[in-house]
C-alpha positions as CSV (number, residue, x, y, z in Angstrom):
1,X,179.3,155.2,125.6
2,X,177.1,158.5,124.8
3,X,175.6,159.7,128.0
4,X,178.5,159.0,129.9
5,X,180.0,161.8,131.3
6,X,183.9,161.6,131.0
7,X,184.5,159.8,134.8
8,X,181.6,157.8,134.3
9,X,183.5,156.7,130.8
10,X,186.2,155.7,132.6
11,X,184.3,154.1,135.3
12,X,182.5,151.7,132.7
13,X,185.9,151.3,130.7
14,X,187.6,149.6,134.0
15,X,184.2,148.2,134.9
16,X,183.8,150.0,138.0
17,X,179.7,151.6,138.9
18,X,179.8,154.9,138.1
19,X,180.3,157.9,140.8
20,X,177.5,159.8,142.3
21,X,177.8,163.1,141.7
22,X,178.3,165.3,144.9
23,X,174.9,166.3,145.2
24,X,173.9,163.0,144.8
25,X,176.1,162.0,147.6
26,X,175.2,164.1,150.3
27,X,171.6,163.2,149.9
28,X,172.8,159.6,150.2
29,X,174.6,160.3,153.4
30,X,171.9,162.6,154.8
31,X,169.5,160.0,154.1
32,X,171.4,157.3,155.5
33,X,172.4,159.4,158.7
34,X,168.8,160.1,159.6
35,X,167.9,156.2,159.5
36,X,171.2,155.5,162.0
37,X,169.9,158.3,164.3
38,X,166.1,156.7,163.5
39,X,167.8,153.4,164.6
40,X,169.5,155.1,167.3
41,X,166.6,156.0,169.0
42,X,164.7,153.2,168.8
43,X,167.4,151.2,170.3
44,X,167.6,153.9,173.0
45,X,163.5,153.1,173.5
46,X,163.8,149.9,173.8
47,X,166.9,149.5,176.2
48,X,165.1,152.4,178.3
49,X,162.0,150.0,178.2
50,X,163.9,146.8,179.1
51,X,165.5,148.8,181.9
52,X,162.3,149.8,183.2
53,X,160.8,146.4,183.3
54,X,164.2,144.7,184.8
55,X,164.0,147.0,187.7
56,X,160.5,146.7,188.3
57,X,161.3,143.0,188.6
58,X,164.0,143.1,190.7
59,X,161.7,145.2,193.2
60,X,159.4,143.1,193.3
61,X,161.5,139.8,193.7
62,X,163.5,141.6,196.7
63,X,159.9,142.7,198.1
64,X,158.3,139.6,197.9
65,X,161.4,137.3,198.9
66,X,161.9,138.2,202.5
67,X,158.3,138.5,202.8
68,X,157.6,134.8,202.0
69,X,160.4,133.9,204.3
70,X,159.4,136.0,207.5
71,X,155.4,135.8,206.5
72,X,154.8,132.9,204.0
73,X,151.0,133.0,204.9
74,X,150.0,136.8,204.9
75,X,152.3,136.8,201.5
76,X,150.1,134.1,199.8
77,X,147.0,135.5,200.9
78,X,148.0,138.9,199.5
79,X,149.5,137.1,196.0
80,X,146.2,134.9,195.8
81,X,144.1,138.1,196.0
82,X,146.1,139.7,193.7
83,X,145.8,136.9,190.9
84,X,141.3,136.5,191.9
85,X,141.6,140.4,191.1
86,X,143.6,140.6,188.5
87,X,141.4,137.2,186.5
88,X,138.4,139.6,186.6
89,X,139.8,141.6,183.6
90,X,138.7,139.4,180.6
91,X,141.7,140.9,178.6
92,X,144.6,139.9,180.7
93,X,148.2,140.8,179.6
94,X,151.5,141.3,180.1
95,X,151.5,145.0,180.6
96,X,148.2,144.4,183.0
97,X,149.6,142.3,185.1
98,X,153.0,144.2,185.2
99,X,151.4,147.7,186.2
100,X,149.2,145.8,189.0
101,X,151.8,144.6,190.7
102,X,154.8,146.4,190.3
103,X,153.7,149.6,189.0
104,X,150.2,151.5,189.2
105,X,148.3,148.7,190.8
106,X,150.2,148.1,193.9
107,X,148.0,150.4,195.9
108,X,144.9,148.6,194.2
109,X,146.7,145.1,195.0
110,X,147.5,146.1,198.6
111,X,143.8,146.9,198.8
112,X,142.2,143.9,196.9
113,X,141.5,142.5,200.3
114,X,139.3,144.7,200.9
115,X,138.4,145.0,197.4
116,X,137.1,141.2,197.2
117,X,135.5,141.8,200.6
118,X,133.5,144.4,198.8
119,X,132.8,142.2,196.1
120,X,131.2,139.6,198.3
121,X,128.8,142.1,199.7
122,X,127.2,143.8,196.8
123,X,126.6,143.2,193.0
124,X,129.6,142.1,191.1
125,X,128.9,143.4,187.5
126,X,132.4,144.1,185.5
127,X,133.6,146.9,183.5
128,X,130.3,148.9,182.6
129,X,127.4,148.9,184.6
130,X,124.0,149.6,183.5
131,X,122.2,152.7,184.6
132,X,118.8,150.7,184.7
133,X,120.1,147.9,187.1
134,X,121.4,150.8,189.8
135,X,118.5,151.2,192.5
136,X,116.3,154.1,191.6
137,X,117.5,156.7,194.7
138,X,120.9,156.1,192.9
139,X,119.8,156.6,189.3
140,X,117.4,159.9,190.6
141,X,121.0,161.3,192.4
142,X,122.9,161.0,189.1
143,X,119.9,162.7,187.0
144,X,120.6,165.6,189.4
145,X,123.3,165.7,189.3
146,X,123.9,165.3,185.2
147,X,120.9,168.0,184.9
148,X,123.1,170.7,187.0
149,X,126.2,169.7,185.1
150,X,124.4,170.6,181.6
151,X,122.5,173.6,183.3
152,X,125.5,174.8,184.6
153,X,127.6,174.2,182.0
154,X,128.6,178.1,181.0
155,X,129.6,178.8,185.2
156,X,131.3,175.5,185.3
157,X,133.6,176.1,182.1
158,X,134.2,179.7,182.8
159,X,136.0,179.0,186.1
160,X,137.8,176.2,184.2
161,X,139.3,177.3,181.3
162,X,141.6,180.0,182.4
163,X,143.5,176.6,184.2
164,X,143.8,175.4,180.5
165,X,145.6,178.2,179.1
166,X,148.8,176.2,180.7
167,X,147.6,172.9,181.8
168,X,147.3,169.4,180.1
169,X,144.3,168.5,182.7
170,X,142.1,169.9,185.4
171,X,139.9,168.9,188.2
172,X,137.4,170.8,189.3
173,X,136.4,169.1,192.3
174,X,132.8,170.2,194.5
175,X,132.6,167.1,196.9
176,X,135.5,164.8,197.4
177,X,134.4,161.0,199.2
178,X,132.1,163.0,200.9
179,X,133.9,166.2,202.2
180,X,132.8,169.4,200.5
181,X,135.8,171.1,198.5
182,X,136.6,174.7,198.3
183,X,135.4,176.2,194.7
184,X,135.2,179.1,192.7
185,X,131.6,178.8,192.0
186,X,128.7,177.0,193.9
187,X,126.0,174.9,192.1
188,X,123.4,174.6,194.8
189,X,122.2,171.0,193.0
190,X,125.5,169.8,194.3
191,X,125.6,170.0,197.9
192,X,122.6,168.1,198.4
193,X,122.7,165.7,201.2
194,X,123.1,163.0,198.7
195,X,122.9,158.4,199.7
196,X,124.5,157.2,196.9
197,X,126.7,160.1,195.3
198,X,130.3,160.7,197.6
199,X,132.6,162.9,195.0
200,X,131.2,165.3,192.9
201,X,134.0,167.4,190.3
202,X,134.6,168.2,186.8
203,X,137.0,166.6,184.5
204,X,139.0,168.2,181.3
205,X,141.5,167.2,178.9
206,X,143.3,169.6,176.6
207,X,143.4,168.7,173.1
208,X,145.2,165.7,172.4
209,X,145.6,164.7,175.6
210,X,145.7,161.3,177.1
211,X,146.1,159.0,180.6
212,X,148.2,156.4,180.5
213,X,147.0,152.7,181.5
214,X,146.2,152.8,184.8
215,X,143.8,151.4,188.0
216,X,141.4,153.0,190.6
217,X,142.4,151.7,194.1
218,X,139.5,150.6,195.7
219,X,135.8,149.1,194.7
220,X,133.6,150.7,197.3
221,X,132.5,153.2,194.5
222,X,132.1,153.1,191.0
223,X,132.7,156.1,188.7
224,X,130.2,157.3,187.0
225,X,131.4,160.2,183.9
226,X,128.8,162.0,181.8
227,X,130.7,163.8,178.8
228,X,129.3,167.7,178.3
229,X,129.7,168.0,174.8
230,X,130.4,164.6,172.8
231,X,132.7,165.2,169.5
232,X,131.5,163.4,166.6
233,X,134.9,161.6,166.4
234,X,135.8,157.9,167.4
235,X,138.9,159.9,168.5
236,X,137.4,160.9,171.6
237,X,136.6,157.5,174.4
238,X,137.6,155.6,177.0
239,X,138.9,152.1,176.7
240,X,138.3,149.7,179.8
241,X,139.7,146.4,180.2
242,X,139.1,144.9,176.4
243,X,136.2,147.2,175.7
244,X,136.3,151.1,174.0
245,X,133.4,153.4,175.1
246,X,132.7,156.3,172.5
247,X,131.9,159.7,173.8
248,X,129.7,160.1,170.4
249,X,127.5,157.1,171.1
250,X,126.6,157.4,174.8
251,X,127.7,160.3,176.7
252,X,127.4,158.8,180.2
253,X,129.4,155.7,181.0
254,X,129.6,153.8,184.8
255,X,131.9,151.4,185.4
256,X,134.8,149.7,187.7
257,X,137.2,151.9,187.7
258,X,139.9,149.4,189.7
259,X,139.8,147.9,185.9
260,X,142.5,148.6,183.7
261,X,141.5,151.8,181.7
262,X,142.6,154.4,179.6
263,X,140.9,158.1,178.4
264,X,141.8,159.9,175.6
265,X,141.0,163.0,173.7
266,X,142.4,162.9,170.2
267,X,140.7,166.2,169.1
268,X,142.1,169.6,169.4
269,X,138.8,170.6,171.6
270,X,138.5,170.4,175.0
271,X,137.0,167.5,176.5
272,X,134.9,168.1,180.3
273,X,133.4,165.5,182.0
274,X,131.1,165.0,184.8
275,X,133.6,162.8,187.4
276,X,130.7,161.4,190.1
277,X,131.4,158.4,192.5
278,X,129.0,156.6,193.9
279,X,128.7,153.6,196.5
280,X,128.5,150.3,195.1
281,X,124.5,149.1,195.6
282,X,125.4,146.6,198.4
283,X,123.6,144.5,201.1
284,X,125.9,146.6,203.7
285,X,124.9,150.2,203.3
286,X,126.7,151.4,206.7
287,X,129.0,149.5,206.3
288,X,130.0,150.8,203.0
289,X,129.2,154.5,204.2
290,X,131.3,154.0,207.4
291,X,134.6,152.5,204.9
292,X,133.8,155.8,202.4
293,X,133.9,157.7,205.5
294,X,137.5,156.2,206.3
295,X,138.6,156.7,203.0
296,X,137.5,160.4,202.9
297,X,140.4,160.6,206.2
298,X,143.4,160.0,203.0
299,X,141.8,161.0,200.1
300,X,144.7,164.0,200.0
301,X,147.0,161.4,200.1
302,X,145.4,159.7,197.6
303,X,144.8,163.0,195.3
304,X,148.2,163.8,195.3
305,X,149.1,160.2,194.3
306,X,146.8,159.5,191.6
307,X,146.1,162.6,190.4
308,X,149.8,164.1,190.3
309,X,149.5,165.4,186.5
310,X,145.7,167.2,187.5
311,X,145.7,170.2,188.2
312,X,142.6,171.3,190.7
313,X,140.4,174.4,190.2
314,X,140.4,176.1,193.5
């Protein structure tokens, strides 16, 4: 029994394991208290989670019930919309179809009407949309308006960063679906008399900063972001519906944005993007400028709801 310390001698002589020392032991209990806390909040996560998705539920069957009884027609129309705009996403999921219709989509469902109108009466590409198949007016207003963003890039930052020092994201917004903002600065290329372009501002994310899943509400525009300084880092994109754009590869990207997206910046620098929208190319051109027009009437309303975590330059 050399080795054996004179408990531990005792503890092989009745066949019993030997006893930790108390150093030993407190580590043992320290490590085995920070896995039940670990556990602990994991468990706390999930049932938050599970809450989260029972109530949503509910909502939505207490919603839709009474609807169907006093309106069954209107109510499929609207739930038939719904699933034609949801099916456009080739990546379609739980989480998707949860947020669009009992979460962030329910403006974006409540417009799809509209939406799909839209669709009928201009080109229908999905997700990303090439800058070639945009008509040339269009693609000659974004050039502009890209070439004042770069030019301007030293005026634009200045009168953005001090918002920074504090915030998680700003907005720095010169035209807004049409109306003209109040700014700190003027860029004259901006407040050009513009077809095609309706908002004009500037984007930023702090470091390590991210949205969360999330829809535009309407498809009379598409957005149209052009990133200032691309990081080398794969870090640094925007995911849309199944596919990831990369800041680093091609620093302008239009798009959808009633798609299911996502932007991060997973560097430490900050990230500013131009933040354009532009009417859809469409066989209705007044039309479309008459419903932009309408829109620009609750764009506030829809600032202050979709843009609640932004914090605008003024």
């Amino acid at each position: 029994m050399k080795g054996l310390g004179r408990g531990d001698r005792g503890a092989a002589q009745t066949g019993r394991s030997p006893r930790p020392s108390p150093g030993t032991w407190s580590r043992q209990t320290a490590i085995a208290s920070g896995k039940v806390k670990v556990d602990e909040e994991r468990m706390s996560l999930l049932t938050r989670a599970n809450g989260k998705h029972a109530r949503r539920l509910a909502a939505f069957a207490i919603i839709l019930a009474p609807a169907a009884w006093f309106a069954p027609i209107p109510t499929a129309i609207m739930l038939a919309c719904g699933v034609l705009d949801v099916s456009r996403h080739h990546k379609v999921t739980y989480q998707l179809v949860e947020e669009y219709f009992t979460g962030k989509g329910l403006l974006t469902w409540l417009l799809s009407p509209i939406n799909l109108l839209a669709d009928l009466l201009s080109r229908k590409p999905r997700g990303a949309v090439p800058f070639q198949a945009l008509p040339a007016e269009c693609q000659r207003e974004i050039e502009v308006c890209v070439a004042a963003f770069v030019t301007e890039r030293a005026l634009i930052t200045e009168a953005i960063r001090p918002q920074m020092e504090k915030g998680r994201r700003a907005m720095l917004a010169f035209r807004w679906f049409g109306s003209p903002m109040p700014t700190p600065i003027r860029v004259a290329a901006f407040e050009q008399p513009f077809r095609y372009v309706k908002t004009i501002a500037v984007s930023t994310f702090r470091g390590r900063e991210q949205t969360s899943w999330h829809f535009g509400p309407q498809r009379l525009t598409y957005r149209v972001l052009r990133n200032l300084d691309p990081i080398d880092s794969s870090d640094v994109y925007i995911a849309v519906d199944d596919r990831v754009h990369f800041w680093n590869a091609e620093p302008l990207l239009i798009f959808d944005d009633t798609m299911f997206h996502k932007s991060v910046n997973g560097v430490d620098a900050l990230r500013y993007c131009l933040f354009v929208d532009i009417i859809r190319p469409n066989r209705f051109h007044a039309g479309f400028e008459l419903a932009v027009k309408t829109m620009s009437l609750v764009a506030g309303s829809f600032r202050a709801m979709f843009y609640k975590n932004w914090s605008f330059v003024r």
